[in-house]
Each structure stands twice: as C-alpha cells, then as structure tokens.
N, C-alpha and C positions, 0 to 999 in steps of 0.2 A: 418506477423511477429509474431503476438499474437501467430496465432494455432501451430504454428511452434515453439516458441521457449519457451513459457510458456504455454501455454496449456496441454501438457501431464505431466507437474509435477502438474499442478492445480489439473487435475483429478484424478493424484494420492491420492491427499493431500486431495481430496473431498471426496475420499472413505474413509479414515481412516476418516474424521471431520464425515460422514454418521453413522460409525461403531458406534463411540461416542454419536450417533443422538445432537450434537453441532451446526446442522445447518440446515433449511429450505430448501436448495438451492441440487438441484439434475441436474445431464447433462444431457438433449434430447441427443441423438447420434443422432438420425432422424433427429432434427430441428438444429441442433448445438447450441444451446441455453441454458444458466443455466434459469428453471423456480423452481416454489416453489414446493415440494412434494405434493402427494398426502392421503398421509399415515397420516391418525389423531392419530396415535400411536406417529410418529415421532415428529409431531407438538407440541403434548401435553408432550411429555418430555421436546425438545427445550426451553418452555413456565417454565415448571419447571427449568429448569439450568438458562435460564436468571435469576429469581427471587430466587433461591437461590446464582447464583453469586453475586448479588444484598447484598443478607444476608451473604453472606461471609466475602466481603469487608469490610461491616460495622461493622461485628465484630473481625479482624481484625486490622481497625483503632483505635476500641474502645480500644483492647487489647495493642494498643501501647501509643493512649491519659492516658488510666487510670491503663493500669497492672503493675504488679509488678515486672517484668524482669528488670533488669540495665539499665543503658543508654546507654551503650554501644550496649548493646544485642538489644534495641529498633532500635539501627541505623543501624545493620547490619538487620532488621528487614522490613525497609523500603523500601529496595531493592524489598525485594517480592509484598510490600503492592503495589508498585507502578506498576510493573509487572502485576500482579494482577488487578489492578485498570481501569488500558487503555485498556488492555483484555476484561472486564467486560463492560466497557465502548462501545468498537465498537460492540461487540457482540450483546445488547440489541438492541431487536427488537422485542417484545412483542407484538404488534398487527400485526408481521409478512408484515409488508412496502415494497412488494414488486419492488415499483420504480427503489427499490434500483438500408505467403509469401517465401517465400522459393526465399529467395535472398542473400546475404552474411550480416552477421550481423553486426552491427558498433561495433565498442569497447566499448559503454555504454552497447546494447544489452549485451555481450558478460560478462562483467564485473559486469552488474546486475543479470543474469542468475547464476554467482560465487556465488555472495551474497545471493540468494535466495534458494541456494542448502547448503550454511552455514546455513542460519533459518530456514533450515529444518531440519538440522540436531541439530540445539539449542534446538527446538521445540520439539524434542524425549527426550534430556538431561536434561532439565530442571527440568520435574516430577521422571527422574532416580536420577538424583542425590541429588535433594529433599526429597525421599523417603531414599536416604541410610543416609542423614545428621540427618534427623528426628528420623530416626532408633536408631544415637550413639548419636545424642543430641535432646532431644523432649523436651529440655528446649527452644531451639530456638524460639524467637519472630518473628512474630507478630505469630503463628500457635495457633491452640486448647488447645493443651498440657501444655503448657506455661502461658497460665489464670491458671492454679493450681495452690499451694506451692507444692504438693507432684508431679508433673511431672518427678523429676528423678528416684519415687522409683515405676513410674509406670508397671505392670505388662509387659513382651514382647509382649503376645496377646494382648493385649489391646494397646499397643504400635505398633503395626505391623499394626494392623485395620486402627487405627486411621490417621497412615502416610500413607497407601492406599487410604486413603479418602481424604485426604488433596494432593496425588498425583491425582486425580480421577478431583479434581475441578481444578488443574491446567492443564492437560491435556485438559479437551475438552473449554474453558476456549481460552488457545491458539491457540487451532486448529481453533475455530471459529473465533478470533480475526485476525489471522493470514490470512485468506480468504480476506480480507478488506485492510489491513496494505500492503502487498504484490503484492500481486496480481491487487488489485482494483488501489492503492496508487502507488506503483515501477513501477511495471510493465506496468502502464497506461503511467506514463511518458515517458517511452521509446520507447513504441508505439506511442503517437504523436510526438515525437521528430522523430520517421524511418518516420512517413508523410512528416515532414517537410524538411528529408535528400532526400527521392522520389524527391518530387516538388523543391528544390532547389539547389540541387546538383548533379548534371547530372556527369557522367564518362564515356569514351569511353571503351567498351566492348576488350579485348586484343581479337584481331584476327579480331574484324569486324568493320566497320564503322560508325557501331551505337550504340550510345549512350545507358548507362541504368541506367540513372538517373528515369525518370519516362516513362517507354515503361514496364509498367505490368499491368495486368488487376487483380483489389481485388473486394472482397465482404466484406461490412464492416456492421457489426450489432450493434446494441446497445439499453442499456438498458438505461433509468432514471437514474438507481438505483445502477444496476448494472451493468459497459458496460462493451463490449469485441468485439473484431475487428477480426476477422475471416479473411484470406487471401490467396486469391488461385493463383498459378502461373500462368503465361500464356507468352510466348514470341513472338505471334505471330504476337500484335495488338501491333501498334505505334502510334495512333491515341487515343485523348480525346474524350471522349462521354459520359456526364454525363445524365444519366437518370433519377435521380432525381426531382421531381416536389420541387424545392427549396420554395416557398410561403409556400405548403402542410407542408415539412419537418420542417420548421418554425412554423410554427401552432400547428404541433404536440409537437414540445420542451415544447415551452411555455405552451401549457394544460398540461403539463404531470407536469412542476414544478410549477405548480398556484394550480392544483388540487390532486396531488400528483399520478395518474395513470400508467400504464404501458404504456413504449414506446418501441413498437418495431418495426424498421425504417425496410421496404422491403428492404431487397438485391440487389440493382439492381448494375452494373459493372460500375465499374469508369476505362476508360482504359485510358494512359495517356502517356503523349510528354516533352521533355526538355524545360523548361524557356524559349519561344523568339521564337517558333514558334508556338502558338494560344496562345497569351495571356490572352485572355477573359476568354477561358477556365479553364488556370492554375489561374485565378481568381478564379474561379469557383469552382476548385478543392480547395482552398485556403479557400472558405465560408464552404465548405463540414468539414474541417480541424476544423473550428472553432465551427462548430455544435458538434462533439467529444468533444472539449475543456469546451462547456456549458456544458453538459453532464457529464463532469468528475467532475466538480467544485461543479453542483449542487451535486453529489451523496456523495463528499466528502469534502467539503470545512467547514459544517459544526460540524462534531465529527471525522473524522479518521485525517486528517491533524490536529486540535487541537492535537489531544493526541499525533503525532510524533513528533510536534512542541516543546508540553511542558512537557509530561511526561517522554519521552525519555530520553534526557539532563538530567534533575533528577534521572532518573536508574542509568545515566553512571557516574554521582557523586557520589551515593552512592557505586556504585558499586566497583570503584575505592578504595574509602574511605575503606573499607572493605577488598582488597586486598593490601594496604601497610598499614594502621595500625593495622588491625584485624586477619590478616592469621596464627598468633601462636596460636589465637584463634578458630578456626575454620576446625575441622578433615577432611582431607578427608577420602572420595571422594567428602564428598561434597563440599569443598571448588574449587573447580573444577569448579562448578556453574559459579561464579564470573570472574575470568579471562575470561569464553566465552561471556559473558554477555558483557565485558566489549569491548570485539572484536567486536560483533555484533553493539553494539549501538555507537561504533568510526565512524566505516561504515557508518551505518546508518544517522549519523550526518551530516559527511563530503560529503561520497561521495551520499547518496540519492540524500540531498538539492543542491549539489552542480548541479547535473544532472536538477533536476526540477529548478533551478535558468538559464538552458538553455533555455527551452522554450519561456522564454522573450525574450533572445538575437537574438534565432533562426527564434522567427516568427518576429521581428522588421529586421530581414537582408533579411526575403523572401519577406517584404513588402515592402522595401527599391529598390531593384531589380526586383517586378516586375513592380514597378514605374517607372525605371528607362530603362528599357526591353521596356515599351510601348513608351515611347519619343523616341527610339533608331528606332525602327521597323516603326513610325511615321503612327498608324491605321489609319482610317478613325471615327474608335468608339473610339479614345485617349482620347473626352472629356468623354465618359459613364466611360473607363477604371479608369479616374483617378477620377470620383468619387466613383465607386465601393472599387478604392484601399484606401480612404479616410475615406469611410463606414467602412470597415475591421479593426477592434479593434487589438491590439499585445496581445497575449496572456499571463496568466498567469496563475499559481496554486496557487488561494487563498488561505487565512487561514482568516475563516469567511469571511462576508459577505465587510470587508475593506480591508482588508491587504493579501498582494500575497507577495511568494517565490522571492528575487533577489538575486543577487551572493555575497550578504556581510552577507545574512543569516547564510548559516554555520561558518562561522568565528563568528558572533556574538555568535551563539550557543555554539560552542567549548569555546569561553573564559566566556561563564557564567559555561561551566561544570567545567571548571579550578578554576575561583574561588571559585565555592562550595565546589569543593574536598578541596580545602586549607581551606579556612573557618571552614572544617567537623574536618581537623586533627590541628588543632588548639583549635577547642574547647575540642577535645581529651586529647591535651596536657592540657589544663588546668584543 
C-alpha cells in the first residue's frame, strides 16, 4: 500500500528536499530502501541548516519577546515562529541518527493521499507568499527586517535579498520537516491501519468465491528510524506462510531501540488467509503487525507526534486570529498564507488524529475476534492460541513515552484551538 500510494510523491518531495540538500536521506532504487547519503558535501550543508534553523528560531523568538513591532504585528508573528519552530524541531538531527500493494484503497488511504497532495502544495506557497508579503511589508514580525526602526525605508535590493533569505530558511526548513510529519506520521497510520483492514476484514472478490481480505503476498521492510512498508501483489497464494524467525525479529527491535542502531528487517513473504481458517497464523501475522507498530512509536512517539500534538493546535489559533481580526491588516497575496494554513491544520487536527485514534479501536476489534475465531473453530492449540492472543498488546500511537492518540483527542484539540482564538480576539478588543 506504502509503495503504491505514497511512495512516488515521497520521492518526488525527496528530490526537491535533495536539491535544497535539507536532508540526509536518499532512495536505493536497487534496495528500495531510504538510507543516509554518501556525499560529505551534502551532510556538511544538512549540519549547517540544522544549526542555523536552530539560530533562526531563536532569533525570531527574541524579535518577538523583546522588539519593537506592535502587539498586534507580534501576534500575527507567531503564526510563522510557530511554523517555523516544529519545522526546525523534526528536522534536527545533527549527529545524523540514522535509526531513524496494489489492492483498492480504504477511504482513510484515499482521503489521506488528498491531504498530502494539499501539503504539498502549502509546502510550495508558504515561502511564495512569504516572500511577496515581505516584499510590501518587511515590517512584518517576527522576520529580520522588523528588529530595525528604519525597516520600511529600507532599500528594494536589500529588501528583495533579504526576503529571499528568509524564503531560503523556510523552504528547506519545511521540506525536511515535512519528510517526518507526513510521511513518517500520516502516512504510517494508514499503513497499519491497510494491515489491520487485510487481517480482519475479509470481502468476497465480485465474480469469484474467494475471499480478499488477506489472500496477497507483501514484502514489508523497515527502519528504527525510519520505516516504510513496501508491498507487492501477488493473487496467486491463499495460504499463510510466515518466514520470519519471530525470537530473531525481536532481538533485533529491541537492540536497535536500547542501542540506537540500524534495523533492517530481511524481506521475507508474508502470504495470507481470512480470519477463521489458520488462526495461529493470523496470530502471527497479528505479532508481525505489532512489530511495525514498535517501530513507528519508537521513531516517532518522541519529537514528530509532540509537535503535531502541540504546535499544530497553536498555528491553527493563531492563524485563525489573524484571519478574522487582522485581514484589513495584512496585503495580499500574502494574506493568502493564512486561510491555507488554517485548511491545512483543521485537517490535520481533526481528521489526522481522528484516523490514528483508529488504531486502537482496530487492533482491540482484531484481537476481540481472533479470540473469539479460536473458541468457534475449537483448535487443539486453543489453550497456546489464547495465550498468545492475551500476550498481544492493542495498539497505539503514543505521544511520549505515556500518553497515546484515543478518539476524544481531536475534539479535545479543536476546543483548545477555539478557545485560544477567542481568548486571542478578546485580548484584541481590549
């Protein structure tokens, strides 16, 4: 489902983030694999934009803690800093950590694919229409220009420069953030959510008698760091056959997130049967499912889920804020910015978390059922079955090392971004 449905916009989006040199990570075509470059040109720029992202931000922040813009101009200001911020945030990776199907797609697949061809297309607008805003007002907070008093009487050249350079850090900025955010974050959910629709939801094929819930054969890879699931069709095999050395596959997780190392799981063919005729297997396939889920949690649970969790919500306050009390304030085209911004991060809000608040419901219903699959079929292995299914955790998409995505997430998120935007134009009126 990965190579199939997001893969060729990844590698679109990986050559533009390469042009930028914004990012370590290049695609084998040989191996299908993202691994780190080899080019110490590339690294040693990468190594400079973390650390000047780094120095941007902070001056930035500073320009809004201590300069001399309005308050108003600071709040429309924050919008970017925070932008800015979570960017800067996934991207660093300064000692270079590299840990880090072709079937019909569901309607999350389908509906995430929408939303990621939108941030790709915000992802272009952002530093256009920042640069034409800067252009007609380079008084704009939090930027460079804006630390002066004389910023409106400054020269064009020097004004043109300068908004190139401030377009320059948000571009690659995003393109490398965006790698993480998207890709790693969205689009990982919806891949274990297509395992979990495989393995638990079986459909008869219109025209033939069998089933294709799980009768396809995948290749599924993955990284620590960075994973990705690679999927090739296959209709020929109905039969489960997992090749995996399960103890091995374990061994390897766990060193890879103790010692922080590269994991790269062999390839071997998972082919696979409906719910209720080899249960042990769809066990099996069920632990394979959870090994993915470790895997996603450790590479993300700690900085990209934080920043969607809390920076986000606070763009889409300010963002708002800025588009009903500030738009007479604010020329386009750059006010253009904001209303996308404020699309993007609605989305993002509602319907990301609301997808990744699946994963719990989905892996507690395949767990439920194949408990319930094994009493029905009445194995001879029913007492291994139902300790295996007992072993078997429900998955989740943490945020840190305590707290995981459930379905009253987004709702809570949406009414904190409500009250701040009221909050924001309340302190306005005052």
């Amino acid at each position: 489902m990965f190579s199939t449905e997001f893969l060729p916009l990844l590698k679109l989006h990986l050559k533009i983030a390469n042009l930028l040199n914004c990012t370590p990570l290049v695609y084998n075509c040989a191996t299908g694999r993202f691994t780190q470059t080899k080019s110490v040109k590339t690294v040693r720029k990468f190594k400079q934009q973390c650390v000047l992202s780094a120095l941007y931000c902070v001056a930035l922040l500073g320009n809004l803690c201590f300069g001399k813009p309005p308050v108003m101009e600071k709040l429309k200001g924050v919008t970017f800093f925070i932008l800015y911020l979570g960017q800067a945030v996934v991207k660093w990776n300064y000692n270079l950590d590299m840990n880090s199907l072709k079937r019909k797609p569901s309607k999350a697949s389908k509906a995430m694919m929408v939303y990621i061809l939108m941030a790709e297309a915000t992802i272009v607008a952002i530093p256009s229409f920042q640069f034409f805003l800067l252009i007609t007002r380079p008084c704009t907070a939090p930027f460079i220009m804006s630390m002066f008093e004389s910023c409106s009487h400054v020269p064009i050249l020097v004004r043109g420069i300068t908004s190139g350079f401030e377009s320059w850090m948000a571009a690659h900025m995003l393109y490398a953030g965006f790698i993480w955010i998207y890709y790693g974050f969205t689009a990982g959910i919806v891949c274990i959510l297509e395992y979990f629709r495989i393995l638990g939801s079986p459909e008869p094929d219109s025209g033939s008698g069998r089933r294709s819930g799980l009768c396809r054969e995948y290749k599924v890879r993955a990284s620590s760091r960075f994973w990705l699931c690679l999927l090739d069709w296959n209709t020929d095999n109905f039969k489960v056959v997992i090749n995996w050395e399960d103890d091995l596959a374990y061994e390897v997780c766990l060193r890879s997130q103790s010692h922080g190392q590269t994991l790269a799981l062999a390839a071997h063919d998972i082919k696979s049967i409906p719910v209720g005729h080899d249960i042990g297997e769809c066990i099996q396939f069920n632990r394979q499912i959870q090994l993915l889920e470790k895997l996603f949690n450790a590479s993300l649970m700690y900085k990209v889920v934080p920043v969607c969790v809390f920076l986000v919500p606070m763009l889409e306050s300010f963002c708002l804020f800025v588009c009903i009390k500030l738009h007479g304030e604010t020329p386009y085209p750059g006010f253009v910015l904001f209303p996308i911004l404020v699309v993007d991060t609605v989305i993002h809000n509602m319907f990301v978390f609301t997808v990744a608040s699946w994963v719990h419901n989905e892996s507690h219903e395949v767990l439920h059922r194949l408990a319930k699959q094994s009493v029905v079929l009445g194995r001879k292995e029913k007492g291994v079955d139902k300790r295996m299914i007992k072993a078997s955790t429900v998955f989740r998409v943490k945020v840190g090392s305590s707290n995981y995505v459930d379905k009253g997430t987004p709702l809570v998120m949406q009414d904190f971004c409500m009250n701040q935007t009221v909050n924001l134009i309340l302190l306005q009126e005052d």
